[in-house]
Backbone as a ProteinNet text record, in pm:
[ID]
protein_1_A
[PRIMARY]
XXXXXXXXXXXXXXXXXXXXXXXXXXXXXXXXXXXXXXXXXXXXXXXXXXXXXXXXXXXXXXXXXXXXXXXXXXXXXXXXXXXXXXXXXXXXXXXXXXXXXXXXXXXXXXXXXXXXXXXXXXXXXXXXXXXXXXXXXXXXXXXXXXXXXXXXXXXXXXXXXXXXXXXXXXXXXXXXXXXXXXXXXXXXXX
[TERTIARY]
-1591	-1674	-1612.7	-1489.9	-1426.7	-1401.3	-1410.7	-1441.4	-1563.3	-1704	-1811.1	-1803.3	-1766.3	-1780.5	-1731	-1589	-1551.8	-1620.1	-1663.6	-1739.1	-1854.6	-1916.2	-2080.8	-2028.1	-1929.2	-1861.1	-1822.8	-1779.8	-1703.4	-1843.8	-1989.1	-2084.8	-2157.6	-2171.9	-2258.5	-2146.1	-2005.1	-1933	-1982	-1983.4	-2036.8	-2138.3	-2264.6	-2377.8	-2395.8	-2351.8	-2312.3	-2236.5	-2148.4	-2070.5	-2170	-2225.9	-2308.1	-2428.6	-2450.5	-2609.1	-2529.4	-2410.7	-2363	-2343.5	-2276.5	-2252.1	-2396.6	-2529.2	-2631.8	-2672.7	-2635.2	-2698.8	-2608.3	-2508.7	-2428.2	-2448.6	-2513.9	-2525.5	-2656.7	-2759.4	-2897.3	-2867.7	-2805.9	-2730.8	-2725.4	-2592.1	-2513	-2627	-2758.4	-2830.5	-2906.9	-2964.1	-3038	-3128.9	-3160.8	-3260.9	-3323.7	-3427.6	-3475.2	-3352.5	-3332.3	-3312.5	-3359	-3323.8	-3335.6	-3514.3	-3515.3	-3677.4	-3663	-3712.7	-3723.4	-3681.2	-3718.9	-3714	-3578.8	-3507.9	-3340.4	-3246.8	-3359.1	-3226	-3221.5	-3320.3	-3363.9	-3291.3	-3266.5	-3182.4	-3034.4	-3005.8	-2817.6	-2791.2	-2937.7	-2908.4	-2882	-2969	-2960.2	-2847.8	-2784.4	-2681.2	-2560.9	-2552.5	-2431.9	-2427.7	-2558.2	-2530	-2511.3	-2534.2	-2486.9	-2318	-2253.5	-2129.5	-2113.3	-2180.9	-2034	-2074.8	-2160.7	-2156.9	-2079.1	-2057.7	-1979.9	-1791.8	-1787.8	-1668.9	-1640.8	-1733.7	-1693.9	-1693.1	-1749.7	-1723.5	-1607.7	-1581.1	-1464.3	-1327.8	-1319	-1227.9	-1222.8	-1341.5	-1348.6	-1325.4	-1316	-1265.7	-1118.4	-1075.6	-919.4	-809.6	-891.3	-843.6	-802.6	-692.8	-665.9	-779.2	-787.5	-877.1	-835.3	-891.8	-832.7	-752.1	-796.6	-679.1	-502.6	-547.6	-450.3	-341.4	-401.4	-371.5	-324.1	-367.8	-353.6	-221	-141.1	-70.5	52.9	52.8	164.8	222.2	362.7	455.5	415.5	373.3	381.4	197	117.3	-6.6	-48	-48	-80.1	7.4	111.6	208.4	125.6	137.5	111.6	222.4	200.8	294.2	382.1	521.4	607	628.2	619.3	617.9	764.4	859.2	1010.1	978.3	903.2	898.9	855.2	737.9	639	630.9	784.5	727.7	797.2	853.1	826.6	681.7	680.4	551.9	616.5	567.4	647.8	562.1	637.5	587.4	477.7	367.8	269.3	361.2	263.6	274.8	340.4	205.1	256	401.4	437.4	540.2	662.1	640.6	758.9	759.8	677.1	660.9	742.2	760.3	799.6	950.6	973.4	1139.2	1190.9	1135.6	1175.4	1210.6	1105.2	1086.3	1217.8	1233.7	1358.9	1480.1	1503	1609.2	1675.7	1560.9	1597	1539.6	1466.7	1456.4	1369.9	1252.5	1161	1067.9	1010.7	892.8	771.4	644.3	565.8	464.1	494.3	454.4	547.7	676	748.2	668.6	643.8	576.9	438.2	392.7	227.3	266	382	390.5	451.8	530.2	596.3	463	427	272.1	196.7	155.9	73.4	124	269.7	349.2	371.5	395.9	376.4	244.4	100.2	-27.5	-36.2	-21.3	-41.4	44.1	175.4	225.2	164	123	28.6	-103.8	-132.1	-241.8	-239.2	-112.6	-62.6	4.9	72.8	101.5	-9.5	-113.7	-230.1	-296.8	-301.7	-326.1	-243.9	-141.1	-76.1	-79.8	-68	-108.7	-166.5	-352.7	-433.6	-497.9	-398	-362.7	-381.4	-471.5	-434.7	-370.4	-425.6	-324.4	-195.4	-117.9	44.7	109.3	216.7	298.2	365.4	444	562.6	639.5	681.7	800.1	760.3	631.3	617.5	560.3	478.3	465.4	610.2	727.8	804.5	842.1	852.2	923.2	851.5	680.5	604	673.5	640.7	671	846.6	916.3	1060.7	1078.1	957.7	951.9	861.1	778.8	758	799.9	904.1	980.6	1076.9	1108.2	1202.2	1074.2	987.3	888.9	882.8	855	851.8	962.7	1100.1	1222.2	1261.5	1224.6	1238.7	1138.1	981.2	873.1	945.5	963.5	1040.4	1135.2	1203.1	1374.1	1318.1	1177.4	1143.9	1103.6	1065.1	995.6	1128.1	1202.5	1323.5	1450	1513.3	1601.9	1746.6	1872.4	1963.2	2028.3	2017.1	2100	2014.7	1916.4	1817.9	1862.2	1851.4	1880.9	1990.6	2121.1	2255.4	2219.9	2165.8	2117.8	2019.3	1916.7	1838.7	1847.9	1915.2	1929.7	1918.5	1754.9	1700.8	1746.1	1810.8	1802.3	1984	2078.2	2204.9	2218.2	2283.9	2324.7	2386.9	2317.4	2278.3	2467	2555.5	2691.2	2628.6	2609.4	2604.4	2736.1	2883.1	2954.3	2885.3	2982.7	2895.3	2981.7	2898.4	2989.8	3083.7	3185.3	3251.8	3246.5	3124.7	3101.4	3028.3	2979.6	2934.9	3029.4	3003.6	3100.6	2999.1	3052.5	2972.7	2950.7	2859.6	2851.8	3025.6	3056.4	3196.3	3281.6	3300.7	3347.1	3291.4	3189.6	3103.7	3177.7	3164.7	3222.5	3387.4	3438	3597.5	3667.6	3544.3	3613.4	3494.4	3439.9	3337.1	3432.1	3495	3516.7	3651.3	3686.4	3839	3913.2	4085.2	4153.4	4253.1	4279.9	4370.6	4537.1
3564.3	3446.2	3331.2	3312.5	3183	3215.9	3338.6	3388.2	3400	3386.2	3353.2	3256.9	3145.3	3019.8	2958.7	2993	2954.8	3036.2	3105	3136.5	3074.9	3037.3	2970.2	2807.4	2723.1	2601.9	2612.6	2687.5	2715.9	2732.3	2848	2839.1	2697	2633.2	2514.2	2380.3	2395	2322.5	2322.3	2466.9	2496.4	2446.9	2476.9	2421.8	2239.5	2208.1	2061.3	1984.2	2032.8	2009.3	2018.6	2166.5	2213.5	2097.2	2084.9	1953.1	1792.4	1786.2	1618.4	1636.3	1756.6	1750	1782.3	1820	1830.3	1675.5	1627.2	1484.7	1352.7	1365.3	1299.4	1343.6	1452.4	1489.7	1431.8	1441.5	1330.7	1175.4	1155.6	974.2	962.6	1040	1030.5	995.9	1106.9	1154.6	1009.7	900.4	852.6	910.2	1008.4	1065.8	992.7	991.9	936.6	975.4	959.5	950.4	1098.6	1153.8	1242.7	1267.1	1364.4	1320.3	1363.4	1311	1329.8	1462.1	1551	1730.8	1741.4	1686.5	1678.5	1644.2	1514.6	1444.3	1483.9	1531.4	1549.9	1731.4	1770.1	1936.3	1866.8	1736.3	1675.9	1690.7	1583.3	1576.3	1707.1	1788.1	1950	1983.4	1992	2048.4	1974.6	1842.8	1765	1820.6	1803.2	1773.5	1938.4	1993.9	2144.1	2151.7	2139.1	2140.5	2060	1948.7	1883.1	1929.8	1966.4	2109.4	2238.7	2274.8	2395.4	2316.9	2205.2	2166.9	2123.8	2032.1	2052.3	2174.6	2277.1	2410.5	2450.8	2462	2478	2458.3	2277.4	2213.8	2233.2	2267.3	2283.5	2402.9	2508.5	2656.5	2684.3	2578.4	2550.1	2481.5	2394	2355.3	2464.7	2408.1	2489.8	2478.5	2559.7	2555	2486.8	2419.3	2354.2	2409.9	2528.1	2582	2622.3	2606.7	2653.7	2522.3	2355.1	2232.2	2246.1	2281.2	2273.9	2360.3	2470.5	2531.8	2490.6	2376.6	2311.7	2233.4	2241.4	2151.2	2026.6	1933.1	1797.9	1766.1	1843.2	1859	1749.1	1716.3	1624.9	1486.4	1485.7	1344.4	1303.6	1122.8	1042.6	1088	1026.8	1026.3	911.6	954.6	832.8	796.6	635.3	566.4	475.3	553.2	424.7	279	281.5	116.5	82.6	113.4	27.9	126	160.9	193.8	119.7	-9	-158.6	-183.1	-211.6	-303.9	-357.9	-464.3	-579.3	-565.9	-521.3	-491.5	-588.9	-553.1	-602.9	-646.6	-732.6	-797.5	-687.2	-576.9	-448.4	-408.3	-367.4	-338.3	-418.9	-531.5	-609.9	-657.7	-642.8	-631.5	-477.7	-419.5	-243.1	-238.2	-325	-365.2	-443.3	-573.7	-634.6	-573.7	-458.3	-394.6	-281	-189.3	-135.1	-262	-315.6	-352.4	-470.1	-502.1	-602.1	-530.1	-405.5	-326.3	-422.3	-467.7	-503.9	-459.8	-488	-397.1	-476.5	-416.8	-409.1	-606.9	-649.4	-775.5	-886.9	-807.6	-912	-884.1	-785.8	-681.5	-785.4	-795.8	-851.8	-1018.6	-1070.8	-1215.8	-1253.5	-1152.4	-1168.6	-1143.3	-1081.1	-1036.1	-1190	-1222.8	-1338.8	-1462	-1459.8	-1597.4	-1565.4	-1437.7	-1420.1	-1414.9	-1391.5	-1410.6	-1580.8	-1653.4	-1797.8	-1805.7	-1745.7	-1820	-1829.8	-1638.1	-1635.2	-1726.9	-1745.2	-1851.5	-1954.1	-2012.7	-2116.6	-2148.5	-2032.4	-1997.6	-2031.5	-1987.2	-1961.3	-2102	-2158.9	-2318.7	-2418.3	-2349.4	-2466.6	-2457.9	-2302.3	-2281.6	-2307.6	-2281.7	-2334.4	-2450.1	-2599.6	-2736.2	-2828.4	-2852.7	-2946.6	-3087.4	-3124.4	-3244.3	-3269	-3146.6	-3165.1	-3122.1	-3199.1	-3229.2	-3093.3	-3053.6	-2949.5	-2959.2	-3063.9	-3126.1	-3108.7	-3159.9	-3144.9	-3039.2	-2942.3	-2816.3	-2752.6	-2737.4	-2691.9	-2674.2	-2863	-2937	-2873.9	-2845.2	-2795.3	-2605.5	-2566	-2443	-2412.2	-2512.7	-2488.2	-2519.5	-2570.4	-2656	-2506.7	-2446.3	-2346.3	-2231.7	-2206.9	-2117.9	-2129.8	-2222	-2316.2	-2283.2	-2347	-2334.2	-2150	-2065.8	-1939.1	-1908.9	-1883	-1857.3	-1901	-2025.3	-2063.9	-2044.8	-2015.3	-1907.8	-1772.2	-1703.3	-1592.9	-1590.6	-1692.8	-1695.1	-1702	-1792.6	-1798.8	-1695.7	-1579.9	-1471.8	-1398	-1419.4	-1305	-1325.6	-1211.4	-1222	-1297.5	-1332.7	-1364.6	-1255.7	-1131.3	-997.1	-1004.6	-1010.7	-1011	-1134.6	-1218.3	-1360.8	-1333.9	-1305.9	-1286.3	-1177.6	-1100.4	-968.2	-1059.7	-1120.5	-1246.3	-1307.6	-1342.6	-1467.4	-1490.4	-1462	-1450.8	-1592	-1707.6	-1821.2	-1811.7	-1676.7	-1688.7	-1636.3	-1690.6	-1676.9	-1526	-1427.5	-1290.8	-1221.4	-1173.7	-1179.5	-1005.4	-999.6	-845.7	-855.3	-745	-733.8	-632	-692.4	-634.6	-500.6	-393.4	-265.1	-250.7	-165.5	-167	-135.4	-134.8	-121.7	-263.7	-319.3	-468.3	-597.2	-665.6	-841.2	-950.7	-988.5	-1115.9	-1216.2	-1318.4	-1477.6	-1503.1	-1490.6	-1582.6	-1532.6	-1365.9	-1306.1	-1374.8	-1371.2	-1430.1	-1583.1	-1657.9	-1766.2	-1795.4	-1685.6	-1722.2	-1681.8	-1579.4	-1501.1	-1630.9	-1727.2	-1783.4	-1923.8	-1951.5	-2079.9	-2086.4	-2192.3	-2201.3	-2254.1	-2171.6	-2216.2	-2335.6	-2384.8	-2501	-2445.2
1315.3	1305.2	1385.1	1372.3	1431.3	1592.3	1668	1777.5	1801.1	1720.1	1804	1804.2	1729	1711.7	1831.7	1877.4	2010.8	2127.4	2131.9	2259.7	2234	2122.7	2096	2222.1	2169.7	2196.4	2345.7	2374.6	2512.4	2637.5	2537.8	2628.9	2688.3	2533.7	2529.3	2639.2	2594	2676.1	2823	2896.5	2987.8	3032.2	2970.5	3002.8	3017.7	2929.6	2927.4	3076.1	3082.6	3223.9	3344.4	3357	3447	3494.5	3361.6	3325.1	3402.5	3342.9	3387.9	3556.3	3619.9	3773.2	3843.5	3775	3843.9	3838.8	3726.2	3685.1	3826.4	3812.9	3915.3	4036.1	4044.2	4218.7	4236.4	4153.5	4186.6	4188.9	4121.2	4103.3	4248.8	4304.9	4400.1	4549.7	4506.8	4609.3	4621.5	4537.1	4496.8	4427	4392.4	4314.8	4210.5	4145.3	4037.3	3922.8	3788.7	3691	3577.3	3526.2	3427.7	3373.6	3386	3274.9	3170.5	3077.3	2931.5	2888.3	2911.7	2892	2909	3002	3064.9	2969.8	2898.2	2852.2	2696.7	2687.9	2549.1	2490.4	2607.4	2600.3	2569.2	2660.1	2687.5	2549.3	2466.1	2345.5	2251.1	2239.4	2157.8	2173.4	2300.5	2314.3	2282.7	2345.1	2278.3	2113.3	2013.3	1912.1	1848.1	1973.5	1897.4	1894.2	2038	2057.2	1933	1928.7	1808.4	1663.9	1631.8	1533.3	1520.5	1639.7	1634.9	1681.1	1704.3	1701.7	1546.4	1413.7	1359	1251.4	1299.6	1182.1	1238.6	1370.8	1375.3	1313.5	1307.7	1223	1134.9	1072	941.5	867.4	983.8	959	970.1	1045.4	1045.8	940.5	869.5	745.2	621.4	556.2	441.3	330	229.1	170.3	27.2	-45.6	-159.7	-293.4	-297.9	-369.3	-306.6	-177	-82	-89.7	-120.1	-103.7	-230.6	-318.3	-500.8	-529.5	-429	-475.8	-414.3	-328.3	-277.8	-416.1	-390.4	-505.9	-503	-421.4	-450.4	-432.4	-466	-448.4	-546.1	-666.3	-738	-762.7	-620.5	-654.4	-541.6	-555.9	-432	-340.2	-243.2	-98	-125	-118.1	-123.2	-22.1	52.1	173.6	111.1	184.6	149.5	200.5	286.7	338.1	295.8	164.9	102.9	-71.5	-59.7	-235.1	-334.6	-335.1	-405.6	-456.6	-584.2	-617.4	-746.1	-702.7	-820	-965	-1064.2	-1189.6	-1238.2	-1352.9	-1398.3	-1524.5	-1587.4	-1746.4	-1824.7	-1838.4	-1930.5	-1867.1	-1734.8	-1757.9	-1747.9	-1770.1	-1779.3	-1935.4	-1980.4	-2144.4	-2174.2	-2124.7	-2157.1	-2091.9	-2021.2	-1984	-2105.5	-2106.6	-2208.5	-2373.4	-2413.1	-2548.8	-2484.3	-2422.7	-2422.6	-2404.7	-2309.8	-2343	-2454.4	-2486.4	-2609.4	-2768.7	-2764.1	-2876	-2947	-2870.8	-2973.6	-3052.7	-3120.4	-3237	-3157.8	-3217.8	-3166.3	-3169.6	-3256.7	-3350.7	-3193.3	-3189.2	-3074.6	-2941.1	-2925.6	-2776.2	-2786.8	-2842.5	-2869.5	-2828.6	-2879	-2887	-2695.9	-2709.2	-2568.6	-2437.9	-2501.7	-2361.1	-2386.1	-2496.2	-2497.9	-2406.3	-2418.2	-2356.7	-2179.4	-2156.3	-2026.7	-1964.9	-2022.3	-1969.5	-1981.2	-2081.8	-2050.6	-1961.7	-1922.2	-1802.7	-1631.3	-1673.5	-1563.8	-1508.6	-1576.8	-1579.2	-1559.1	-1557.5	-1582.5	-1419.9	-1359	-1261.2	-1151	-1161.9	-1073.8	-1118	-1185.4	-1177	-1099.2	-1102.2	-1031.5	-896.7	-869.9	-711	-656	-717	-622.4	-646.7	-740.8	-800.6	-664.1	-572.9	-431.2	-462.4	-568.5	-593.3	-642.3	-616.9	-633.6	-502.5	-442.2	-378.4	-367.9	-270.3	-274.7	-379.5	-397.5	-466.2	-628.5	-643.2	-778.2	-855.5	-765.7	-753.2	-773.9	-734.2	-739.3	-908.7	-946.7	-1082.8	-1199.2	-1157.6	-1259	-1294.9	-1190.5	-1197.1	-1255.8	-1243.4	-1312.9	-1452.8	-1481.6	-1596.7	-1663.1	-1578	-1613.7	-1701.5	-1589.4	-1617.5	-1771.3	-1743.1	-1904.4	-2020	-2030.8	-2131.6	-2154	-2078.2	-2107.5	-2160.6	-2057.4	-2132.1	-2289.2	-2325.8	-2443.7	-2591.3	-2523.5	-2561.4	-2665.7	-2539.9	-2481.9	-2673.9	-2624.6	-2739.2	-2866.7	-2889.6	-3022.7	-3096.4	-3028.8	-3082.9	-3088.3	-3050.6	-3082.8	-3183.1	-3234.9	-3357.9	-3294.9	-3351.2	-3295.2	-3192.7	-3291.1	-3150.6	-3039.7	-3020.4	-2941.6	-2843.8	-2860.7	-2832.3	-2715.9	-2761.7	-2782.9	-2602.7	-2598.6	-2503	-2385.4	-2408.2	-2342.9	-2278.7	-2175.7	-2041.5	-1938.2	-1924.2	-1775.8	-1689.4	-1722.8	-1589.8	-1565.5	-1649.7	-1621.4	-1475.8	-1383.9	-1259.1	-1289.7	-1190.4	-1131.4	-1095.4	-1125.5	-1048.5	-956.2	-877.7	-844.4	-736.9	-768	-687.5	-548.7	-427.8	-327.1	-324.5	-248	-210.6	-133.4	-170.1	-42.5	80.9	112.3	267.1	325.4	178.3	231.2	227.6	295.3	320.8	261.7	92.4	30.1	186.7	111	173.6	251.9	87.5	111	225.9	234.8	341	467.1	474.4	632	672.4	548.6	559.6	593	525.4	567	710	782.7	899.2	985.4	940.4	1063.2	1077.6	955	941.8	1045.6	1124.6	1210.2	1113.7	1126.4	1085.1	1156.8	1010.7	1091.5	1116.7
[MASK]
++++++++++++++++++++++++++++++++++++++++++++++++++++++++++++++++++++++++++++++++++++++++++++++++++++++++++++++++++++++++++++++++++++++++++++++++++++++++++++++++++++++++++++++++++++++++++++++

């Protein structure tokens, strides 16, 4: 089948070609233009070739069980340059409940205070009557109001585990050079 199919494609290719260099040799000649009957076969036939080009393709494809029995057949495609996505509410509600071991009554209170923040967020953004500056003051003031949100709903151990605005220490690796490194080999000595 997929050998008549290419000789069906290969004939009509033929004929097609044959039709455009008779067509360019009347151009060339001045000749009149195609008549209807001419152009109206270009068409049949173009639209046959690209019929039998796509059964072709389409005879070349694997078949879906064939796709279904590959190992990673039901995972997305992981793209390293773009497989970051900055967590939603729920799951930063589901960080927070593991690592601070909350019950469900805290899970419910903590989602409520992060959706008003959201909201709260997106007001201020698209706010035209605030300044950079005070845009900034709101949104820090923000952040404080949540964090402290945040503390009321939680027990003292909890609390104690809690301190999202404490300055971040991540030591660098040893194959990397902190700030400070950059700074001490840039700076001249006296």
């Amino acid at each position: 089948m997929e050998r008549q199919l290419l000789e069906e494609f290969s004939r009509l290719r033929m004929s097609i070609l044959q039709r455009l260099t008779s067509i360019r040799r009347w151009r060339a000649r001045g000749l009149p233009d195609l008549d209807k009957t001419t152009a109206t076969k270009l068409r049949v036939y173009s639209g046959r070739a690209f019929l039998g080009l796509a059964l072709l393709l389409t005879a070349s494809l694997p078949s879906p069980a064939a796709i279904a029995q590959t190992p990673d057949a039901g995972k997305p495609a992981h793209h390293p340059d773009h497989s970051y996505r900055r967590p939603g509410l729920d799951d930063r509600v589901k960080i927070l409940a593991k690592n601070l071991d909350l019950n469900k009554a805290q899970q419910t209170a903590v989602k409520k205070i992060l959706e008003d923040r959201q909201q709260e967020v997106m007001r201020l953004r698209t706010d035209p009557s605030l300044s950079g500056a005070d845009r900034i003051a709101r949104f820090r003031a923000l952040q404080t109001e949540t964090v402290e949100g945040i503390r009321s709903v939680l027990n003292e151990e909890q609390k104690k585990k809690y301190d999202p605005l404490a300055p971040r220490k991540i030591p660098p690796g040893s194959h990397e050079k902190s700030v400070e490194d950059w700074i001490d080999s840039t700076t001249p000595r006296k």
